[in-house]
C-alpha positions in Angstrom: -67.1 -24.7 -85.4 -64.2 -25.8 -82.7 -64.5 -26.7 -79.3 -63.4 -23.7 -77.8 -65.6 -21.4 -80.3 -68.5 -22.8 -78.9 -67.6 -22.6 -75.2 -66.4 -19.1 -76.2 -70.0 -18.4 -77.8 -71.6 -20.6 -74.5 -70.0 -18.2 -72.0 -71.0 -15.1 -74.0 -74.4 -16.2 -74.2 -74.6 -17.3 -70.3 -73.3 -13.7 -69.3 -75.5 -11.9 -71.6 -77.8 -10.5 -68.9 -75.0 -9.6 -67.4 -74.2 -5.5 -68.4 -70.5 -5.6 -67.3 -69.8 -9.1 -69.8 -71.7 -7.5 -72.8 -67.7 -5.8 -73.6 -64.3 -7.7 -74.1 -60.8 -6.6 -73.5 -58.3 -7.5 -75.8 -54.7 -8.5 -74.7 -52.5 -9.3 -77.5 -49.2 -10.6 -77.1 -46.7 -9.5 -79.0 -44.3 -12.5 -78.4 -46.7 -15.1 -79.5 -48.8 -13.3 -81.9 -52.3 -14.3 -80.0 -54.7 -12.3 -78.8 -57.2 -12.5 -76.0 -60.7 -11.1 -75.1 -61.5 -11.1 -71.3 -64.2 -10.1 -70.3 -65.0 -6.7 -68.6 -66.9 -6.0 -65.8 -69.0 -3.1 -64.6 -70.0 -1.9 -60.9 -72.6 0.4 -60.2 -69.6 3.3 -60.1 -65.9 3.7 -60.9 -63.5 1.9 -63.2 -64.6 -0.8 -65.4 -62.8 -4.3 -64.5 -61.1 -6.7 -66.8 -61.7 -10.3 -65.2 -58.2 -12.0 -65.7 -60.0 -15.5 -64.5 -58.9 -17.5 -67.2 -55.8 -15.4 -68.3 -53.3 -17.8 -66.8 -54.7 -21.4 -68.1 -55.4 -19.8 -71.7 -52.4 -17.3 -71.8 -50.2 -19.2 -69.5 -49.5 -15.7 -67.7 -50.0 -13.8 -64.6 -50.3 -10.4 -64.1 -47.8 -8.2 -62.3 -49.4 -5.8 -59.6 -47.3 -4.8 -56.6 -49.1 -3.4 -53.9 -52.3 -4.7 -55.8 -53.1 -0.5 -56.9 -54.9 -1.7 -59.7 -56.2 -5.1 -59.0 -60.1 -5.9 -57.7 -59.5 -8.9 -55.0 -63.1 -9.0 -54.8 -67.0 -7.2 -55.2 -68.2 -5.1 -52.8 -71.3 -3.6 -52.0 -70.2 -2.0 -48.8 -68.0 1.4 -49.7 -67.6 3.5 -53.0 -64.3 5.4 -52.7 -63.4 7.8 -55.7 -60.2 9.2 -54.7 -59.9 11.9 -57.7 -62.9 13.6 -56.6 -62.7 13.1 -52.7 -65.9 10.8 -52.5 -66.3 8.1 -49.8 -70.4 6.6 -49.7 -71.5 3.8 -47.4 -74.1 1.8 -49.4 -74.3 5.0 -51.3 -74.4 7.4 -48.0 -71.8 10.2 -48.1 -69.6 9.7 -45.5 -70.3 13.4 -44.4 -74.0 13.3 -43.9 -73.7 10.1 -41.4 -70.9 11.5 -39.3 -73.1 15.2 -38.9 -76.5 13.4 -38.8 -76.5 9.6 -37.0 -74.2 7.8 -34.3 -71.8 5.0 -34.5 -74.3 2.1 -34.4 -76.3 3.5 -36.5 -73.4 3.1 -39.6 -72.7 -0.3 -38.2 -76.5 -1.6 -39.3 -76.1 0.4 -42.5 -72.6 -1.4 -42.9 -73.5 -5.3 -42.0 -77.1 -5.0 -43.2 -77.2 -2.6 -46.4 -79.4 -0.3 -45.4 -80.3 2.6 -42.5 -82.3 0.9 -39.4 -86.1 1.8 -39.2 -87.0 3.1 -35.4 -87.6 -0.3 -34.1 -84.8 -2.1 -35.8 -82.2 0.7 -34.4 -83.8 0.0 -30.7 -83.1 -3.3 -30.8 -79.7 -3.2 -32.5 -78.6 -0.8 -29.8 -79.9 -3.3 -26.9 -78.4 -5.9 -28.5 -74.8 -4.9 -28.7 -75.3 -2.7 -25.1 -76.0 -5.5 -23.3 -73.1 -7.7 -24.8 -70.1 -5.7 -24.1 -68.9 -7.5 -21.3 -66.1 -9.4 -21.4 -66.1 -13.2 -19.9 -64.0 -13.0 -16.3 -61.7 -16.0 -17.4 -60.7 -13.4 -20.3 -60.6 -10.4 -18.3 -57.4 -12.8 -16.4 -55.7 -12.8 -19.7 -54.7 -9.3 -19.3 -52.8 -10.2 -16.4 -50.3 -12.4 -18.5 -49.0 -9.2 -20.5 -46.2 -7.0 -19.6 -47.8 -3.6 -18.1 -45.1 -1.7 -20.6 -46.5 -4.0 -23.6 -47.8 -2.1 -26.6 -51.6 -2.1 -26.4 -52.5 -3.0 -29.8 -49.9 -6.2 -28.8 -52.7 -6.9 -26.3 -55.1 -6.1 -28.7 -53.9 -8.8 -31.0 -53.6 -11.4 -28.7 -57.1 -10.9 -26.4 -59.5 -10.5 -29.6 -57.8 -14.1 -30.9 -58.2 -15.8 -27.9 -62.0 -14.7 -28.1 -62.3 -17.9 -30.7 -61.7 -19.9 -27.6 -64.3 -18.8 -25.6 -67.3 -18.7 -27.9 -67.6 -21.7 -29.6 -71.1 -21.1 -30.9 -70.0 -18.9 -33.6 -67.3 -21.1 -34.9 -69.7 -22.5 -37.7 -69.2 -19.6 -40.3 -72.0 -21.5 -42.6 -74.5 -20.5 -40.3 -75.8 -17.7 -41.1 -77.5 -16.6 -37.7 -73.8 -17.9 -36.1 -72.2 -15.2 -38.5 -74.5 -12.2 -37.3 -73.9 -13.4 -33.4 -70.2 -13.1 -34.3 -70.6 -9.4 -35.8 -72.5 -8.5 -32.5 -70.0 -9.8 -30.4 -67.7 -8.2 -32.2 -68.9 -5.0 -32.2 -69.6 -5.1 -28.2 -66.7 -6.1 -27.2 -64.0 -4.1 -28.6 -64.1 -1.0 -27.0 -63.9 -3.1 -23.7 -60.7 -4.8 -24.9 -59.6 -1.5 -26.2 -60.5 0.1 -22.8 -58.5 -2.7 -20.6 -55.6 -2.8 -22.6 -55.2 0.6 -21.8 -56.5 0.6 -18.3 -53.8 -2.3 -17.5 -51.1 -0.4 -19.0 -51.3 2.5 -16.6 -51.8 -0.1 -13.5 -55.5 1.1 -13.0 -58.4 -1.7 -12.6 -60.8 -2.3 -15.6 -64.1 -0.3 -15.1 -67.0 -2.1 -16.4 -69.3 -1.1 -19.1 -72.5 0.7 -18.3 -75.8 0.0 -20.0 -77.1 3.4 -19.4 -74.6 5.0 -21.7 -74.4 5.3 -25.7 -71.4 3.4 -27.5 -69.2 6.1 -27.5 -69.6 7.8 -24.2 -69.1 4.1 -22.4 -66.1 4.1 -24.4 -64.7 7.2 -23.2 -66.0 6.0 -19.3 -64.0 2.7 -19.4 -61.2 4.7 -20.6 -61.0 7.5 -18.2 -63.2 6.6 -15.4 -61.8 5.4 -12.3 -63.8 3.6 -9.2 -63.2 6.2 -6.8 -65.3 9.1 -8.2 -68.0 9.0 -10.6 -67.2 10.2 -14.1 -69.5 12.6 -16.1 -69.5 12.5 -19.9 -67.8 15.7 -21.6 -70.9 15.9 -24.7 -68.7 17.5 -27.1 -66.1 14.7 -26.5 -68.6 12.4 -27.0 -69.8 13.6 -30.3 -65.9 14.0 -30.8 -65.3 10.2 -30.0 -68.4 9.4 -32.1 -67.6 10.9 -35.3 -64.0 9.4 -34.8 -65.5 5.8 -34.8 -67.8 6.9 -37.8 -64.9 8.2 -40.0 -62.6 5.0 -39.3 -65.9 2.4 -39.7 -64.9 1.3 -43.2 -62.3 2.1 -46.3 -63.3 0.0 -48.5 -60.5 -2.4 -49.5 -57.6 -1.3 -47.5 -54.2 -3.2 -46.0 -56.4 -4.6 -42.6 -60.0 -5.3 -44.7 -57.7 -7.2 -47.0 -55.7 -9.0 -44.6 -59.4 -9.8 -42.9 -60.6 -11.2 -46.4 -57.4 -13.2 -47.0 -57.7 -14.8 -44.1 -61.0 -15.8 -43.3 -61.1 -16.7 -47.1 -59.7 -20.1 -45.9 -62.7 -20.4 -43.6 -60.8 -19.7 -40.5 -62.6 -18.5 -37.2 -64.0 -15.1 -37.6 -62.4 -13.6 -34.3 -58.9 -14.7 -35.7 -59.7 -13.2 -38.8 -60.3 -9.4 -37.2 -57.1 -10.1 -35.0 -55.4 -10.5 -38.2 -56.8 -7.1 -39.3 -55.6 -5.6 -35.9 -52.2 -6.8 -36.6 -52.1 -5.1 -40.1 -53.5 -2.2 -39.0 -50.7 -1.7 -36.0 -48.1 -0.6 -39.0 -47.3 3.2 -39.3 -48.0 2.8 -42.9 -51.7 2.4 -42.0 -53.4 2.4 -38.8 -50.3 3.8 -37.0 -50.3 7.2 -39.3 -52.2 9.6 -36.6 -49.5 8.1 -34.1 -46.9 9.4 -37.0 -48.4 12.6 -36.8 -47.8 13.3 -33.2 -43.8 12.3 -33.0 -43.9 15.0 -36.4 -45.4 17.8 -34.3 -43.1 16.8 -31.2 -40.2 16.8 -33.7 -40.9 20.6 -34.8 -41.3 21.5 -31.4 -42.0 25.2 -31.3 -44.3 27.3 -34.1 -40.9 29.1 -34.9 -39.6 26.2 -36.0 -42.5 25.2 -38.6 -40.9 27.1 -41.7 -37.8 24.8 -41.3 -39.8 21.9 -41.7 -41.9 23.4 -44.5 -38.8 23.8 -46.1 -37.7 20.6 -45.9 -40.7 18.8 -47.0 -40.5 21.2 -50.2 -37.2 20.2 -51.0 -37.4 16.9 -53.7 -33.2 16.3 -52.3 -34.1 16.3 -48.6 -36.6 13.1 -48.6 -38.4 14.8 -45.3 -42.4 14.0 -45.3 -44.9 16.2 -43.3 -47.5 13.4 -41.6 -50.8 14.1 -41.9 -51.1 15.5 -45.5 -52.7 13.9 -48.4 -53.5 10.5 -49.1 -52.7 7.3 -51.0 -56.0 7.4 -52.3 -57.4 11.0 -52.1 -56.0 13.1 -54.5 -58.7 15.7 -53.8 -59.5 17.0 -50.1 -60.0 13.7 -47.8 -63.9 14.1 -47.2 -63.1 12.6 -43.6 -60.9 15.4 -43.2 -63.6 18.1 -43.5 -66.0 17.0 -40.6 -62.6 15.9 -38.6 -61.8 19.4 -38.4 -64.8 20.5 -37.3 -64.5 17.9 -34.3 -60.8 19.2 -33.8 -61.5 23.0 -33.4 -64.8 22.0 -31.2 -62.7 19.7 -28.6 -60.1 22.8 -28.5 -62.3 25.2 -27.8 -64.0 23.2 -25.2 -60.5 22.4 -23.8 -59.1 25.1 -23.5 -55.7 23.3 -23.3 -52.5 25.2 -23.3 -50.8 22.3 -25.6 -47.4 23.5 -27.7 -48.0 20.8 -30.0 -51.4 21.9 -30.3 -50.3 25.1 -31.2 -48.0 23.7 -33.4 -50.8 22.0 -35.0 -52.8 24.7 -35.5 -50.6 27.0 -37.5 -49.0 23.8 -39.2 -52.7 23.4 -40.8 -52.8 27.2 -41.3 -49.7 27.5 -43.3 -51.0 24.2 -45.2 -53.9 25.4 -46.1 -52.7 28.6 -48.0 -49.2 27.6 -48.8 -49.2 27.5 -52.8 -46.9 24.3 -52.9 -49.3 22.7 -50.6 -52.4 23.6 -52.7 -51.1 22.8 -56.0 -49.6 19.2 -55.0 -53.1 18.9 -53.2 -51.1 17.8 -49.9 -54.1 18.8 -47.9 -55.0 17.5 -44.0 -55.8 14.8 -43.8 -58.5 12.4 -41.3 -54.9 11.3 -39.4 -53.8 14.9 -38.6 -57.5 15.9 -37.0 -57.6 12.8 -35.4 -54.7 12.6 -33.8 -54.9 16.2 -32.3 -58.4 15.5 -31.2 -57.3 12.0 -29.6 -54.3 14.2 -27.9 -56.3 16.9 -26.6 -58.8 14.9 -24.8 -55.9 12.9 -22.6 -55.0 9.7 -25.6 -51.1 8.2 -25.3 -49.8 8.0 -28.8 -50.1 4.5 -28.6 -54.0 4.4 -28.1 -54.7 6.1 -31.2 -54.6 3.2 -33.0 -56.5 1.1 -30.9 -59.3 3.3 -31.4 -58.8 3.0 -35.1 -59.1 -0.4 -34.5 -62.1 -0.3 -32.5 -64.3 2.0 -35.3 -62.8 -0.3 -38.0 -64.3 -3.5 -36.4 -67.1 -3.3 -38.2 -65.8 -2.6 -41.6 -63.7 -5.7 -41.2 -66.7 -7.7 -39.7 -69.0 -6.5 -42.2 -66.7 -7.2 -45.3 -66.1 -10.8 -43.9 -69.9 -11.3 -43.5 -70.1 -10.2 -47.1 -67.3 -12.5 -48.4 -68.4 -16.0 -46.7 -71.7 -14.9 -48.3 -70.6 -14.5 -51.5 -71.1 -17.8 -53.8 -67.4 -16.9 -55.6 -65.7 -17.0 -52.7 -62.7 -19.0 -53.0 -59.6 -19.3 -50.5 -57.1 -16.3 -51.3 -53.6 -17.3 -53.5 -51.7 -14.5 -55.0 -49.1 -15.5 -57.2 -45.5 -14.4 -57.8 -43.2 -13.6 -60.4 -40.1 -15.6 -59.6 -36.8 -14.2 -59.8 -34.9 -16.3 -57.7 -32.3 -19.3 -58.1 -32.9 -22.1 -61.1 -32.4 -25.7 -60.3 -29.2 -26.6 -58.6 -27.2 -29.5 -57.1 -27.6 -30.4 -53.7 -23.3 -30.1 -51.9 -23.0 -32.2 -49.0 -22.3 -30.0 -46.0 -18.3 -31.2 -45.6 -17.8 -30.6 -49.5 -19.0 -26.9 -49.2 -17.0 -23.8 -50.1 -16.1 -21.2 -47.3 -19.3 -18.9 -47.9 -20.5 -15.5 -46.7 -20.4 -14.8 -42.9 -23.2 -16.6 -41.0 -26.1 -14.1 -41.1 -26.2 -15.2 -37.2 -22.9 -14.2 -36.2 -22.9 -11.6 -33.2 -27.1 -12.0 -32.4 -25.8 -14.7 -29.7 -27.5 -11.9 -27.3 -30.9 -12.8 -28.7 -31.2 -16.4 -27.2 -30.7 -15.1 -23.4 -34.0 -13.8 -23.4 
C-alpha cells in the first residue's frame, strides 16, 4: 500500500463521523486521464458541496467561478436562503414570522447569538445597545470636515472607519468579550451615524438619541426631529421603519457580507471591516437598487405612460429593465416582498399622500401582478420596490435609502464576522485568477521604444486642478 493510499484511507477514516465526507465526487480529467474524488459536504439544507481544498496541489487546477454563483466561500449557521422556493430562515426562523411577530433587536440576538432572547436576556440586550448609541463629541466634529452636498453613504464610509480610532478596547478580535463589545457598539451606533449624515446634509443640527424610545422610533426621531418642537412618533411608521430593518438584517452571503468576510479575514479591525461592507453596499447593483427604483418611477412619470414602459421591458431587442422586479436569487416570490407590501399599503393609507410616483407605483405593481409575461418569467415585486415607496412616502431623499439598508444590515455583517473569527478554519481570504494576460517579455529602454497608442492621460489635464 502507497503513501498516498494510506493518507487517502487516513482522511476517510478521520471524516468518518462526519455525514457530508461519507460521499466523494469524482472529477476526471480528460486531458490527463486521472481522476479525482473530493470530498462532499452536507449542510443541514440545500445543495450538497464539493470541497475543492486540495484540487489545486493534487490536480494542479483551479476552478473557474465568476461572480462566485456556485462557490461556498465559507459555513454558515446564520441564514438559509432557497431561492427556487422563496425561502429565507434566520437560524431556522422564517423571515416572515419575525418581521409580523418581534422588533429589530430582537433578530439582532437571534442573529449574533443563535437563538431568540428569553424575557430577561431581551431586557438587558435592549438596555445595553439603548444606552450606547451616542456617538463620542470628538467624532460628532468629523461631520463637519464633509462637504454638506457629499453623498451620505460617502459619510457613512468614512465616520464608521474612523470609529476604529476611537475605541481601542475592541481592537483585540481574539477576545471574545472584545468581539461582542464591538457588535454592540456596532449596532448602537449606526442609526446615529445614519441620522447625522443626513441631518448635516440638509444643514440641520444632529438631535440626540433618546433612551425612552425603541430602536426604530429613535431612528425615525434623529431623522426628522428638529430642536424647536417636540416630535411625536407616527406608530405605523414605526412598525413601518421596523420591519424595514428586519427585512434588510441579513442575506446570507451577499456582495457587502462577503466583502465584510474578506476583509476581516486578514484580522483587520472590526469597524473597518463593516465600512468595507458599507462601501459595497453603496453600488446600485446591491444596496443602491430601492434608490434604482425611484429614478424608474420618476422616469415613467405619469400612470399613462406605464404601458410604454411595459412594453419596452417585454421587448428581448430594447435592453430596458423595470427596477424592482425579481431577484438574482428568488426565482419564486421574494418572501421579504410579501410583508413589505403590507408595510407599503399601511404607510399610504396612513399618509394619505397625493404622490404621482406613488401612484405610479401602485398601478406599476398592479399591472405586474396580473400581467401574463410578468407571471410566467416570475418578475414579481420585489423587497426594493416596497421599500423604496415606503422610504418615499414617509419624507426619505433617494439617497437615504441606502443608508438605512445599511443601518439594518449592520448586524448581518457584524454577526457573520463574529461567526468567521470564531470559526477554527478561518484562514485569510485569496481568490485566484485565471490569467489571460501578456507572457514573459523584454524589458525596452524608454528612448528605444516605438511610437505607441495615445497616452491614456491625454486631455484629463483638468483632473489635477482640483
Amino acid at each position: 500500500m502507497n503513501a498516498k493510499t494510506m493518507q487517502s484511507k487516513k482522511e476517510k477514516k478521520s471524516t468518518a463521523g462526519e455525514a457530508g465526507r461519507r460521499h466523494y465526487f469524482t472529477l476526471h480529467d480528460n486531458m490527463t486521464g486521472r481522476s479525482y474524488e473530493l470530498p462532499l459536504l452536507e449542510g443541514t439544507e440545500g445543495p450538497r458541496v464539493v470541497d475543492i481544498r486540495k484540487l489545486y496541489a493534487e490536480a494542479g487546477v483551479f476552478t473557474y467561478d465568476p461572480g462566485y454563483t456556485s462557490t461556498a466561500s465559507c459555513t454558515s449557521e446564520i441564514t438559509f436562503i432557497d431561492g427556487d422556493k422563496g425561502i429565507l430562515r434566520h437560524r431556522g426562523y422564517a423571515i416572515e414570522e419575525l418581521a409580523e411577530n418581534t422588533d429589530y433587536l430582537d433578530v439582532c440576538y437571534l442573529l449574533l447569538y443563535g437563538d431568540l432572547p428569553s424575557p430577561a436576556q431581551k431586557a438587558e440586550f435592549d438596555h445595553t445597545i439603548t444606552r450606547h448609541t451616542m456617538l463620542h463629541e470628538q467624532l460628532m466634529a468629523l461631520f463637519k470636515g464633509f462637504r454638506r452636498g457629499a453623498h451620505p453613504m460617502a459619510i457613512m464610509v468614512g465616520v464608521v472607519g474612523a470609529l476604529s480610532s476611537f475605541y481601542h478596547d475592541g481592537s483585540d478580535i481574539s477576545d471574545p468579550m472584545q468581539r461582542m463589545v464591538a457588535c454592540h457598539r456596532m449596532i448602537a451606533k449606526m442609526p446615529t451615524i445614519g441620522a447625522c449624515a443626513y441631518k448635516y446634509s440638509l444643514g440641520q443640527p444632529f438631535v440626540y438619541p433618546s433612551n425612552d424610545l425603541d430602536y426604530a422610533a429613535n431612528l425615525l426621531k434623529m431623522l426628522f426631529g428638529v430642536p424647536t418642537e417636540e416630535y411625536v412618533v407616527n406608530p405605523v411608521l414605526a412598525k413601518a421603519m421596523n420591519r424595514i430593518l428586519i427585512l434588510h438584517a441579513d442575506h446570507e452571503q451577499n456582495a457587502s457580507t462577503s466583502t465584510v468576510r474578506l476583509a476581516g479575514s486578514s484580522g483587520a479591525n472590526p469597524f473597518a471591516c463593516i465600512a468595507a461592507g458599507i462601501a459595497s453596499l453603496w453600488g446600485p447593483a446591491h444596496g443602491g437598487a430601492n434608490e434604482a427604483v425611484l429614478r424608474m418611477l420618476s422616469e415613467i412619470g405619469e400612470r399613462k405612460n406605464i404601458a410604454k414602459f411595459i412594453a419596452r421591458a417585454k421587448d428581448s431587442k430594447d435592453g430596458y429593465r423595470l427596477m424592482g422586479f425579481g431577484h438574482r436569487v428568488y426565482k419564486n416570490y421574494d418572501p421579504r416582498a410579501k410583508v413589505m407590501r403590507e408595510s407599503c399599503h399601511e404607510v399610504l393609507g396612513e399618509l394619505g399622500i397625493d404622490d404621482p410616483l406613488l401612484e405610479v407605483a401602485m398601478e406599476l405593481e398592479k399591472i405586474a401582478l396580473q400581467d401574463e409575461y410578468f407571471v410566467k418569467k416570475k418578475l414579481y415585486p420585489n423587497v426594493d420596490f416596497y421599500s423604496g415607496i415606503v422610504l418615499r412616502a414617509m419624507g426619505f431623499p433617494p439617497s437615504m435609502f441606502t443608508v438605512v439598508f445599511a443601518i439594518g444590515r449592520t448586524v448581518g455583517w457584524i454577526a457573520h464576522w463574529k461567526e468567521m473569527i470564531s470559526d477554527p478554519e478561518n484562514k485569510i481570504g485569496r481568490p485566484r485568477q485565471r490569467y489571460n494576460g501578456k507572457k514573459e517579455r523584454k524589458f525596452v529602454a524608454v528612448d528605444t521604444r516605438e511610437q505607441g497608442k495615445e497616452s491614456a492621460l491625454s486631455g484629463l489635464s483638468w483632473l489635477w486642478r482640483g
